[in-house]
VOVEXMI-135926 format. One line per 3 residues: number of its first residue (from 1); for each residue y, x, z of C-alpha. Coordinates in steps of 0.05 Angstrom, whole numbers, plus 5000, padded with zeros to 4 digits. Each point is the difference from the previous one (the first is absolute). Example, Ala and Ser with C-alpha at 12.3 -4.5 7.8 and 13.67 -1.06 7.14 Angstrom:
REM VOVEXMI-135926
1 = 4910:5246:5156; 5069:5027:4987
This chain:
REM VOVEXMI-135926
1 = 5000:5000:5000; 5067:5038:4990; 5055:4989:5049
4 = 5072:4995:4950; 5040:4969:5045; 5025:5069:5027
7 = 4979:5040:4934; 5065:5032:4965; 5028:4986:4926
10 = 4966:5039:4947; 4938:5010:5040; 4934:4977:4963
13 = 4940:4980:5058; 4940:4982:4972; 4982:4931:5024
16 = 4936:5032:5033; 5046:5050:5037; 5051:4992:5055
19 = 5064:5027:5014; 5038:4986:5070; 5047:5050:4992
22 = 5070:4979:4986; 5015:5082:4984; 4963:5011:4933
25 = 5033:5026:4935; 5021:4973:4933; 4939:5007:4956
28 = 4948:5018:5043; 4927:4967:4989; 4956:4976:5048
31 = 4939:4991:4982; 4931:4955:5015; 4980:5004:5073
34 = 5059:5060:5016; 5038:4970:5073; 5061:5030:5014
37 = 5023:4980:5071; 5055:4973:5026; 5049:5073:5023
40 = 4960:5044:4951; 5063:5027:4940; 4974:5004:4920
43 = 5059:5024:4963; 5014:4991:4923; 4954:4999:4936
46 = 4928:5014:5044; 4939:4979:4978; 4953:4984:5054
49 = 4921:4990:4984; 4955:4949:5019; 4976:5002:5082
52 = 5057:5045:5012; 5022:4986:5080; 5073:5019:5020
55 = 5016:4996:5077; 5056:4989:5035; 5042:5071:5017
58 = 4968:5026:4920; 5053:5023:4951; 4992:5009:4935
61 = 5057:5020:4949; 5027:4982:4927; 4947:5010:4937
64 = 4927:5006:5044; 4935:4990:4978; 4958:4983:5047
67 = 4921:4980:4972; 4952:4959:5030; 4969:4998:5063
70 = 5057:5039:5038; 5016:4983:5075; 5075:5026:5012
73 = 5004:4999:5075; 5060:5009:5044; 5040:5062:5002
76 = 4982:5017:4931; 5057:5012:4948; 4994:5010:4926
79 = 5051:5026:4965; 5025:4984:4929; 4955:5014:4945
82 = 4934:5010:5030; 4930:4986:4984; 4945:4973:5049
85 = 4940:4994:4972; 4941:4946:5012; 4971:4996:5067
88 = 5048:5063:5031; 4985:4990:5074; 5055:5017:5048
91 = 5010:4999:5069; 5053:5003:5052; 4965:5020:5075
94 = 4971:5062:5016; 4963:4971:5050; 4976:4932:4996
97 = 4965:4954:5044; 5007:4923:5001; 5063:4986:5031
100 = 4962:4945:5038; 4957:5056:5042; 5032:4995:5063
103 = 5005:5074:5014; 5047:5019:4943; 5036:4932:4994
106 = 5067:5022:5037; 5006:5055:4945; 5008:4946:4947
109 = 5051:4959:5029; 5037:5050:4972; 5002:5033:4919
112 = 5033:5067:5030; 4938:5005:5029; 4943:5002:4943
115 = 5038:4980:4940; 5006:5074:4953; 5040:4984:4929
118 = 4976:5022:4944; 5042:5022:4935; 4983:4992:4930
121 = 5052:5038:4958; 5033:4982:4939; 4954:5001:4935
124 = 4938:5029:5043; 4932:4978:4969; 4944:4978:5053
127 = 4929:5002:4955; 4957:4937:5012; 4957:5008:5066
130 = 5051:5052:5041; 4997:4994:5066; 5069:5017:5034
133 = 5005:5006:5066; 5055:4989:5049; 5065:5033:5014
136 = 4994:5040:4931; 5053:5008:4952; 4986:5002:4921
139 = 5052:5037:4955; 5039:4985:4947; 4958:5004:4942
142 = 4937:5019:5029; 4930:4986:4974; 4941:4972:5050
145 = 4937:5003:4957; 4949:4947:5014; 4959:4992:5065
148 = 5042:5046:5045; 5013:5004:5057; 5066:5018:5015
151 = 5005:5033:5074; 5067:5037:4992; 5065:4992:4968
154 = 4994:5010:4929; 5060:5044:4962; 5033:4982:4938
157 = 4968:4994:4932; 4937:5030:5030; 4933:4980:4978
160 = 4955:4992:5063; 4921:4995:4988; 4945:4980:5054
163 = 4984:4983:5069; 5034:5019:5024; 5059:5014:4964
166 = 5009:5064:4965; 5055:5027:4950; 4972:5026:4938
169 = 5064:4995:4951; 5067:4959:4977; 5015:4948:4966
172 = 5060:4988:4953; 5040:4939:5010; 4968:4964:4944
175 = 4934:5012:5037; 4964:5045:4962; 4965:5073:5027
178 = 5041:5059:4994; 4979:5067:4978; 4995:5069:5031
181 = 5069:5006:4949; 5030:4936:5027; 4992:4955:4941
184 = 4982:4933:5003; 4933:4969:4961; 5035:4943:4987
187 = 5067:5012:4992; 5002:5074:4970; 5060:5003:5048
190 = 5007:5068:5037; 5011:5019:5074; 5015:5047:5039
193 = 4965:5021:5068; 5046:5033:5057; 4959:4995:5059
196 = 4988:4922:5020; 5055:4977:4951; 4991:4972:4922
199 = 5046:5004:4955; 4992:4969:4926; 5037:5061:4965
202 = 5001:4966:4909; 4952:4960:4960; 4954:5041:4964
């Protein structure tokens, strides 16, 4: 059943989907079986894929894909551009128990207390099946290949491979592999390397 009483102008909802949040973008989709609650923020021209869950306290920016099966729990912000891929799992406590279990429940009367954000940088890439786990930052442009397991924070336009995580190269803007030289597979743009920087130098 979608919910359009509170859904914004130029927003499509699929009529299997639904949208309580008042603070979704012009030209966004939602599609069949996606629920994005009431407090959660979509910003402009996203796509969202079927099942995808956004909670209350999530943040997503202008121009995101976000594929199916993705659950975007509070705390976690993605910026412009990005891509999530199907069934990305993310999570947002370090160390979780039910917060029903009365020896732990005073520590979740409170966020401050188990709540760690997680940061999904502009135009990063998340392959289908990453795990990410909480309190990590992605950068700008960075490439998480699929099924890993991302432990640490991830630098910009680096390629990270495995469980978990490991860098094994960069990644142009455009997303393609860089060379030893710097050029891009896709592209043919070249780069520059000067220490953890990129630079794109001309167009080959």
């Amino acid at each position: 059943m979608t919910s359009s009483a509170s859904t914004p102008p130029g927003v499509f909802v699929h009529p299997q989907a639904l949208c309580e949040s008042a603070r979704v973008g012009s030209g966004t989709r939602i599609w069949a079986f996606a629920h994005v609650t009431d407090g959660a923020v979509v910003g402009c021209d996203c796509n969202l894929g079927d099942a995808v869950y956004v909670e209350r306290g999530a943040i997503i920016g202008d121009r995101v894909t976000v594929k199916n099966g993705v659950m975007l729990w509070a705390g976690v912000t993605i910026e412009d551009e990005a891509f999530i891929g199907p069934a990305v799992v993310f999570s947002n406590d370090k160390y979780p128990r039910s917060p029903r279990l009365p020896l732990v429940r005073d520590r979740y009367q409170d966020p401050v207390n188990w709540l760690l954000p997680t940061l999904v940088s502009r135009g990063a890439s998340l392959g289908a099946g990453a795990v990410i786990l909480p309190g990590v930052t992605i950068g700008p442009f960075a490439m998480v290949a699929a099924g890993s397991v991302i432990t640490h924070d991830v630098p910009a336009h680096r390629l990270v491979v495995g469980n978990p995580a490991r860098v094994v190269g960069w990644v142009c803007a455009c997303g393609g592999k860089l060379s030893a030289g710097g050029t891009c597979c896709l592209c043919n743009k070249n780069h520059e390397f000067d220490g953890d920087q990129l630079r794109t130098v001309h167009e080959s």
